[in-house]
C-alpha positions, 0 to 999 in steps of 0.5 A, a space after each residue: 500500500 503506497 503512503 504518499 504525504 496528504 495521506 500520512 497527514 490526515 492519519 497523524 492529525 486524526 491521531 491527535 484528534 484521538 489522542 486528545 479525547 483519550 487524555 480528557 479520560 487518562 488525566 482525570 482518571 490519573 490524578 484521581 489514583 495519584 492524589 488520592 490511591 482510588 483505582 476507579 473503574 467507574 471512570 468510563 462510565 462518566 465519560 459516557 453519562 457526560 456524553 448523553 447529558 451532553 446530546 440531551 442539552 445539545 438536542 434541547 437548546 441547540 447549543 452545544 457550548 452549553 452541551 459542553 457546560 451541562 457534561 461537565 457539571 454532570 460528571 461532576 456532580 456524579 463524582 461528588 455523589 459516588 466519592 462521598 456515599 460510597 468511595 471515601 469511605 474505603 480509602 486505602 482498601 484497594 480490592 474493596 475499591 476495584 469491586 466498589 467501582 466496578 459495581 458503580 460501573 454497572 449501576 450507572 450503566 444500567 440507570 443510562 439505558 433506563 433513561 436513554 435507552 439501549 440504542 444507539 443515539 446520533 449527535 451531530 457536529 454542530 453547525 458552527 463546526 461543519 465543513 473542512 478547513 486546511 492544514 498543511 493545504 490538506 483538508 482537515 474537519 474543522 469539528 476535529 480542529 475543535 476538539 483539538 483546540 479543547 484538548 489544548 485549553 484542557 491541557 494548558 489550564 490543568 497545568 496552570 492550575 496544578 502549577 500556578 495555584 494553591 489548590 494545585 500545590 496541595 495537589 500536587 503534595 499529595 501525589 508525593 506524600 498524602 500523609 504529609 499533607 494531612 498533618 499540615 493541617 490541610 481538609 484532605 477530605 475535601 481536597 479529595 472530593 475536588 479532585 474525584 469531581 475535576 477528574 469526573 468533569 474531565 472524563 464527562 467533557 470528553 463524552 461529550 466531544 466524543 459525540 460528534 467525532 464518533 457520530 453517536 453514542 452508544 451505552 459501551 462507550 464507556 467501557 470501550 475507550 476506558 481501556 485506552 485509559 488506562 494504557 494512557 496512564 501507565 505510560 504516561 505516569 499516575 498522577 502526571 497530566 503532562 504524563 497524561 497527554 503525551 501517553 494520549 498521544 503515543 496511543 492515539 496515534 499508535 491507533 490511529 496509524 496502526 489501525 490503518 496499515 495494520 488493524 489486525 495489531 493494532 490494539 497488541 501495539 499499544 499494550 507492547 508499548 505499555 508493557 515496554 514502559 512497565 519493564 523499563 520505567 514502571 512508575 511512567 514516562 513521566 511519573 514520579 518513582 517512588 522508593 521502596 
């Protein structure tokens, strides 16, 4: 099969698309486990209830600027509701913290499907975001330049926020040593019930971009891309966003490449990059080794 340059250009650029919905899943889903050491299967889930509250707005007020808002407050709320009945209060039990979420998994799925139903539903590109533009002379979907743009503000305020703010430092403390942060004299409980909702909100505003990309959604959603997740995370480091995002990119366009030459290995490929950092570097590409 001939490779010639518009081709190696659209494949790279809807890699980054890719990789860009998968680091609004792994950052949040990353500095959950890294602040505050909850492995949460129930991450993908609020990706896909952001997506579906994010239709149901979008369908109403023909908005999706305020789609986008309605996800992001959806997951949110979700994530304080689950961190405060039900995750806190098994911290530091991480068995009982995989069951936990994987039952909340299974819950919030099946309540999807009794409001929604359990077909697929199409979400449009907004019309705003319709149409083609040009890059490298190339045409490119201008929506896939949206959600590029997003993930870019994502990226640049998470980083702002982690690095130029108090909550942020506390932050990025507890990725280091949560005991130490406690005896300072900082409300640990409320710091982690802010970092369960950011890292929902996340997840929920990449459900709702995801829609128009993929054209529709589908109650697995979740589940699907929730895997990629996690690759994201190991490769880019647990509680790591820049980790996040350059883990994101590695699987998005290993995907996105991969899946075009050769679909039949392309999901072997980016789990032999993730056992690859888990032999040479476990704590990720740019995650923080801990001592032993």
């Amino acid at each position: 099969m001939g490779v010639t340059f518009p081709l190696l250009v659209n494949l790279v650029l809807n890699g980054l698309v890719l990789g860009t919905l998968y680091f609004l899943l792994a950052s949040g889903l990353s500095l959950i486990f890294g602040v505050m050491s909850v492995l949460n299967l129930a991450h993908g889930a609020l990706f896909m209830w952001g997506a579906y509250v994010g239709l149901e707005a979008f369908q109403r007020t023909g908005n999706f600027w305020l789609a986008l808002v309605a996800g992001a407050v959806a997951g949110a709320l979700i994530g304080v509701i689950a961190e405060q009945v039900t995750v806190r209060f098994l911290y530091g039990r991480h068995l009982q913290q995989i069951l936990l979420t994987l039952g909340l998994m299974l819950v919030l799925g099946e309540l999807l499907q009794l409001v929604w139903g359990p077909t697929l539903h199409r979400f449009p590109v907004p019309a705003f975001a319709q149409g083609v533009t040009f890059i490298l002379d190339y045409p490119f979907a201008k929506y896939r330049v949206l959600v590029l743009a997003a993930g870019a503000v994502v990226l640049v305020g998470m980083l702002l926020l982690l690095h130029r703010t108090k909550l942020g430092i506390i932050v990025r403390a507890g990725v280091e040593n949560s005991e130490m942060v406690q005896a300072l004299g900082v409300n640990v409980s409320r710091v982690f019930t802010l970092v369960f909702a950011l890292g929902a909100a996340l997840a929920a505003l990449g459900g709702v971009l995801s829609g128009p990309f993929f054209r529709t959604v589908w109650p697995q959603m979740g589940g699907d891309l929730q895997l990629y997740a996690f690759i994201v995370v190991v490769i880019g480091g647990l509680g790591s966003v820049s980790g996040a995002a350059v883990g994101s990119l590695l699987v998005g366009l290993g995907e996105s490449l991969m899946g075009f030459f050769y679909p039949e290995i392309a999901m072997a490929v980016n789990f032999g990059l993730m056992a690859l950092v888990l032999l040479l570097r476990p704590w990720g590409l740019l995650g923080t080794e801990v001592s032993q």
